[in-house]
N, C-alpha and C positions, 0 to 999 in steps of 0.2 A: 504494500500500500504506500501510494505516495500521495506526500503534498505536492502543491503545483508550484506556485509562486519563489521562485529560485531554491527550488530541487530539480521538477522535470523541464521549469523554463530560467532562462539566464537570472534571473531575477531583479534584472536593472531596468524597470519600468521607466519607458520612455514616457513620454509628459507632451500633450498635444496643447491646441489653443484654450485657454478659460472660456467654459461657457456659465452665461445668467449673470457676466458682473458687466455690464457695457460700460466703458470709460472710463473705470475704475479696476479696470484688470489690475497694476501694479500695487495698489493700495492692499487689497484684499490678497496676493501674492503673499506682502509686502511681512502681511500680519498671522497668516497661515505659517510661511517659509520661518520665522520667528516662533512659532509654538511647535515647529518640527524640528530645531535645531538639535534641540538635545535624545532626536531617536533615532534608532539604527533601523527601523523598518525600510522598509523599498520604495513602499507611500512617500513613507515622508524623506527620503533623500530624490526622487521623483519632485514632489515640489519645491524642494530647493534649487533643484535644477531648472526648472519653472520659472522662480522669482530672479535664477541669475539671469536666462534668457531673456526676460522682460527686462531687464535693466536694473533690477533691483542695487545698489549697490551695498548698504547696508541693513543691518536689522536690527529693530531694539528690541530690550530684554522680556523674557518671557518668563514668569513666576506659574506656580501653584500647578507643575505642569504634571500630568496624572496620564497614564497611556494604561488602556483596556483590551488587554490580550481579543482579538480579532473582531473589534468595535473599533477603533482609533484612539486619538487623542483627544487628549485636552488642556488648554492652559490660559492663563488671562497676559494679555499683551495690551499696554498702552490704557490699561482698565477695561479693556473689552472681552467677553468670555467668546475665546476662539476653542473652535471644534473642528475638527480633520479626521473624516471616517471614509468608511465605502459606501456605494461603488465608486471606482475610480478611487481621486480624494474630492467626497464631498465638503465642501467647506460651511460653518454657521459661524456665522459673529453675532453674538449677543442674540443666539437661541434663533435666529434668521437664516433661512438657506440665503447665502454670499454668494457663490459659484461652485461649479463644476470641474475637474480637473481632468478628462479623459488621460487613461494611459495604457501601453501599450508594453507587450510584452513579448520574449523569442523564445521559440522551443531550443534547450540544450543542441547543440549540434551532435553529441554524441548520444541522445536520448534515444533514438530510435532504435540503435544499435541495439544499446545497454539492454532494453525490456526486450529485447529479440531474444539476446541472452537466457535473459530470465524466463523466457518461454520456452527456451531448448532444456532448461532444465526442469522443466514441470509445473513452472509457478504460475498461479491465477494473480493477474494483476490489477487495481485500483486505483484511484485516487479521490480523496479528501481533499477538499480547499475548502477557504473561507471566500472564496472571490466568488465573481457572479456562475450563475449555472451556466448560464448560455456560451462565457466563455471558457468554462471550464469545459465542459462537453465540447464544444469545439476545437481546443488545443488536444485534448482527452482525443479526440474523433482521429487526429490526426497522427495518432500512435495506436490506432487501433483501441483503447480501451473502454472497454463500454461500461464497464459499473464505474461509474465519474460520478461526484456528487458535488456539489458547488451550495455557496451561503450558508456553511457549517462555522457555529461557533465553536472555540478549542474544546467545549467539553462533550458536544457533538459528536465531535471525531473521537473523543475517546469511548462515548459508548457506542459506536460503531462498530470499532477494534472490540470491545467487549464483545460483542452481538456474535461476531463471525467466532471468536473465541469458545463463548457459550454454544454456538454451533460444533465445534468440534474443530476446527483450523488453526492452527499454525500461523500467527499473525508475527511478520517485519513491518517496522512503518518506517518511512523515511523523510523527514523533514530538515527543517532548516531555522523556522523562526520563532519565533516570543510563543507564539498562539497555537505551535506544536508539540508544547513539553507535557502536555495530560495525554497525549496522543504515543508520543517517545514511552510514556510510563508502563501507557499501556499496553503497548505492544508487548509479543513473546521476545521481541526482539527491535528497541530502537534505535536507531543508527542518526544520528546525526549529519548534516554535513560540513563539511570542514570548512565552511563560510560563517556555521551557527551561530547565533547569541550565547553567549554562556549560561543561559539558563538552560536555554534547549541542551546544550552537549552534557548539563549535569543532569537531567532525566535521562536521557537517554543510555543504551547497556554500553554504547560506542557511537566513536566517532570516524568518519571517513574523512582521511587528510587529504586523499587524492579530489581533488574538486568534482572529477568528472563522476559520471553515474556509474560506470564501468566496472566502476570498483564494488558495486554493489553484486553483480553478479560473479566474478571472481573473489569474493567475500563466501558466498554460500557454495562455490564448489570447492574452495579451499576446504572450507567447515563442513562439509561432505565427506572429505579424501581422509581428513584427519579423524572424524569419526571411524571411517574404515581402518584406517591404520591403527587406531585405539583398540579397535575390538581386534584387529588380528594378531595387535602382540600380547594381550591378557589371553587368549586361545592357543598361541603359541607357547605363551609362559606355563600356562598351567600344565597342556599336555606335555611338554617336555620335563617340566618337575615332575611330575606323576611317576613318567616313565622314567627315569632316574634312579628315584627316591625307591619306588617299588624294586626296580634292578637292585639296587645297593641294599633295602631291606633282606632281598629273596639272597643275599650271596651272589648274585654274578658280576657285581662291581666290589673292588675292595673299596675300604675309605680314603684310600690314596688318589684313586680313580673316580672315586664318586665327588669330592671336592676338585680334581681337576675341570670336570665335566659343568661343573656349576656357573663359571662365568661364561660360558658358550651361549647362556640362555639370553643375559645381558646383550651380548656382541649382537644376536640375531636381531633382538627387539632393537638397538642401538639403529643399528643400520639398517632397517625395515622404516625408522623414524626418518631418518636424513632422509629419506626420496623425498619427503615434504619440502625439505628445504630446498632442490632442484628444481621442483614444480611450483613453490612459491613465486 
């Protein structure tokens, strides 16, 4: 399962023209760009790039600024109660829709691969986002995946992960930001990525330092290989101790020979281990 918004897409939302503020596009920029400074969301460095496009040159300060995992922000600039939420970034000054901020978003270049991957290996794939439906199911569409679910708030997505769980599945989630760490938690398995907030990388079971998605599926055939390799050196240990141990009980090993014989089980399992590290 994945989120959308710089997991399966670049996550550096592009920022179109302001709509609903006529003539006051920079003003309303001006005051939005000022109550985003201080967040790491995609939103909000999306309208800072906004207010620098428009000419913005400076920004005054922004107090009481408060951000709600996959609702938006909030903060008072200049005494005015400025709010920056979805879709897009919708903007309120003082409880007023202000304007509109269309923005726009790229599927990972290596995304299509990646879940290719994940499909040669047997996985049913997903995505969770908090962004609109329509563009989730339409980036979704264009990787092929059809259970896509779009205008999930983070706790959403985690009973979601519940649901399939209480089904009986095997749940990875893969996220990236503030509004996917109930989601990271809940998964059998959460993977962050290596772009994330520091909250999301502390819910989650790991992190992926490689940016690309790629790593997500040579992640579960590593953890495949290495399961197998687990189970055939405790198989290999036991039946060789067995057979040993019973030899040297019955007489046809002396103790000279039965303590030679004992570190051979190590050497097997030893280097049965390292192909991992070749195939890594």
């Amino acid at each position: 399962v994945f989120d959308k918004t710089g997991t399966i897409t670049e996550g550096r939302l592009v920022p179109g023209v302001l709509e609903g503020a006529p003539g006051r596009e920079a003003d309303v920029l001006r005051l939005a760009a000022a109550a985003c400074r201080g967040s790491l969301h995609p939103v909000a460095r999306a309208v800072l790039q906004a207010a620098r496009e428009a000419g913005v040159d400076s920004l005054p300060l922004a107090s009481a600024l408060r951000e709600t995992a996959g609702q938006g922000l909030e903060a008072t600039v200049e005494g005015h109660a400025v709010r920056v939420g979805r879709p897009g970034a919708t903007i309120h000054i003082d409880g007023r829709l202000a304007g509109q901020l269309p923005l726009a978003d790229r599927l990972r270049v290596d995304a299509a691969n990646a879940l290719a991957d994940l499909r040669a290996l047997g996985l049913s794939l997903a995505v969770l986002s908090g962004d609109q439906e329509a563009v989730v199911r339409d980036q979704s569409g264009r990787l092929d995946i059809d259970d896509a679910r779009g205008g999930l708030l983070p706790a959403e997505k985690a009973v979601a992960i519940r649901a399939w769980r209480a089904g009986g599945e095997s749940v990875a989630f893969v996220g990236d930001g503030l509004n996917d760490a109930p989601a990271l938690a809940a998964a059998d398995v959460g993977l962050a990525m290596g772009s994330a907030v520091d909250l999301s990388v502390e819910a989650a079971h790991g992190a992926l330092l490689d940016r690309g998605l790629g790593a997500v599926a040579a992640g579960v055939s590593l953890g495949r290989r290495l399961r197998r390799t687990l189970v055939q050196n405790v198989t290999l240990s036991i039946t060789y101790n067995l057979c040993t141990v019973s030899a040297a009980a019955s007489g046809l090993l002396s103790p000279l020979e039965a303590a030679a014989l004992m570190p051979i089980s190590s050497v097997v399992v030893v280097i049965n281990a390292a192909r991992l590290a070749r195939s890594a």
